[in-house]
N, C-alpha and C positions, 0 to 999 in steps of 0.2 A: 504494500500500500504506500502511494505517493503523501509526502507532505501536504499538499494540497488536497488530495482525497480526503486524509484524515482531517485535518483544520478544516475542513467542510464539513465532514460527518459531528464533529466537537459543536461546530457551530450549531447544526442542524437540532441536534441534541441539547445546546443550553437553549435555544428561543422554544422550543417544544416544551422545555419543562420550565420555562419562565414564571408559571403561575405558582410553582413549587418554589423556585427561588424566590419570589416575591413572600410567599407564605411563611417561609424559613427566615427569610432574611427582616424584614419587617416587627416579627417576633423577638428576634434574637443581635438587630444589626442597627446601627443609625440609617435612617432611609441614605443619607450619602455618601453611605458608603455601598448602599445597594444601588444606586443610581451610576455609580462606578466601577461596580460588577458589570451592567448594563454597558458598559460604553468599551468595557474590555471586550465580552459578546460580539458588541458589534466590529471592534478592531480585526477580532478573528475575519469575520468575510468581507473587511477593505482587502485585507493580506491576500487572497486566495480569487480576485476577480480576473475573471476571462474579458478578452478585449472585445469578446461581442456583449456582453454582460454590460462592458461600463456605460452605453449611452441611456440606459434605463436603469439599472443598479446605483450609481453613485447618486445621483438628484436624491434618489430614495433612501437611503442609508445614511447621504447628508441631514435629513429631516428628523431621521430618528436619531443619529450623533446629536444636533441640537437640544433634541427632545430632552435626552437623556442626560444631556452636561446641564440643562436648567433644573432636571430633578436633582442630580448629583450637584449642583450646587446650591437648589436652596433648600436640599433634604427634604423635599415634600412628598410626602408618603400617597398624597392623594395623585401626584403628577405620574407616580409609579402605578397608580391602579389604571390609569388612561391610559396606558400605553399600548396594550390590545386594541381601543377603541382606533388610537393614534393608525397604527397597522391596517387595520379595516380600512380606514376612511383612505389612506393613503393607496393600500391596493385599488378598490376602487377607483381613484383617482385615474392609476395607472391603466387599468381596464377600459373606463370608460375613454381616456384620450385614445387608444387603440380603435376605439369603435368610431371617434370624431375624425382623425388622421388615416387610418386604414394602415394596411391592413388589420383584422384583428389580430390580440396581444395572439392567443390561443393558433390560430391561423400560421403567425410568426414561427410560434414554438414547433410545433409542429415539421411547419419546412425547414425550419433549420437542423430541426436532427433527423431529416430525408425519407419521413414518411410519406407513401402513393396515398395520393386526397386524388376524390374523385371529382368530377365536376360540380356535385353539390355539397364537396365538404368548407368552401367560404361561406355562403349565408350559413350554413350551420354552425359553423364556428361561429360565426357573428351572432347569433344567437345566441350559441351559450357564453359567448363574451358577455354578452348583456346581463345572461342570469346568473353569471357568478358577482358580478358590477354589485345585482342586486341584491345577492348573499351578503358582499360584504359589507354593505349597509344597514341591512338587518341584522346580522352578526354584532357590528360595530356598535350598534343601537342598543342592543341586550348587552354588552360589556360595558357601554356608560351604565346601565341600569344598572347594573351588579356594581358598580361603586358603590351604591346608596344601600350597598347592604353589608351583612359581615363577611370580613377575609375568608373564610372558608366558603362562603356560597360562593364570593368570587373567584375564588380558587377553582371549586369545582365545575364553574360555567367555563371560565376562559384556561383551566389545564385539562377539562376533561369533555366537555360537553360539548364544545365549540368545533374540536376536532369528530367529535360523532356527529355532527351533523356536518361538518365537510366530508366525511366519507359516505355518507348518507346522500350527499349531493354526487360526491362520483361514484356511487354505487349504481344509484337512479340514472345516471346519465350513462353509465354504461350496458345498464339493461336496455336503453330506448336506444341506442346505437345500435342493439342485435346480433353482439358480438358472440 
């Protein structure tokens, strides 16, 4: 395994269990010092970006680096519970300018790792560009709501929940493909 494989896979693995570090860390840590855990996280995949990766990876990662140095610097425990929502809003973001500029993000991904699409796999794609756009909207929407409750429901919505229902959407969308 390459260096960059693994500092990917470490990465992949701390933003996946963020809602645990955040639960751990908030219990036991000054939030600013978790908000600099946060900005280490993110150091890892500046370190490890592919040069097709940076015209949409950096803008994005910039957003959350910010995000993250004003939690880590004003310790705000509430600014570390936004950051799931921060993610959401910001994918979306990403998705929908995909579907404004064309082609779509999903369409992108696809041709670049040289998958056969067939003639009507663009509008498809662009569709479900759209309805992940508006997963993460909804998504994002129940993580601000789960601020307003205690660390363990938010824990459980955005380290556990959040990902069953993204599998729940590619599970759904891979039975209507008819694979």
């Amino acid at each position: 395994m390459t260096r960059s494989v693994f500092i990917r896979a470490l990465f992949t693995i701390c933003v996946a269990a963020y809602p645990l570090i955040i639960l751990f860390g908030l219990q036991h840590l000054p939030a600013s010092f978790v908000g600099i855990v946060l900005l280490r996280i993110l150091g890892l995949r500046f370190g490890v970006l592919l040069p097709e990766e940076r015209p949409v990876l950096v803008p994005v990662l910039m957003i959350y680096v910010a995000y993250a140095l004003t939690a880590a610097v004003t310790g705000s425990e509430t600014l570390l519970l936004f950051y799931p929502a921060v993610v959401n809003i910001t994918l979306c973001g990403v998705f929908l300018n995909s579907l404004r500029q064309g082609p779509p993000l999903l369409l992108r991904i696809l041709e670049a790792r040289g998958y056969p699409l067939d003639d009507h796999a663009p509008v498809y794609l662009y569709r479900l560009t759209a309805i992940w756009a508006g997963f993460f909207v909804l998504n994002g929407a129940i993580s601000v709501w789960t601020t307003t409750l205690t660390l363990e429901v938010w824990t459980l919505y955005n380290g556990f929940l959040a990902y069953c229902l993204m599998a729940l959407l590619f599970g759904v969308e891979y039975l209507f493909r008819g694979f």
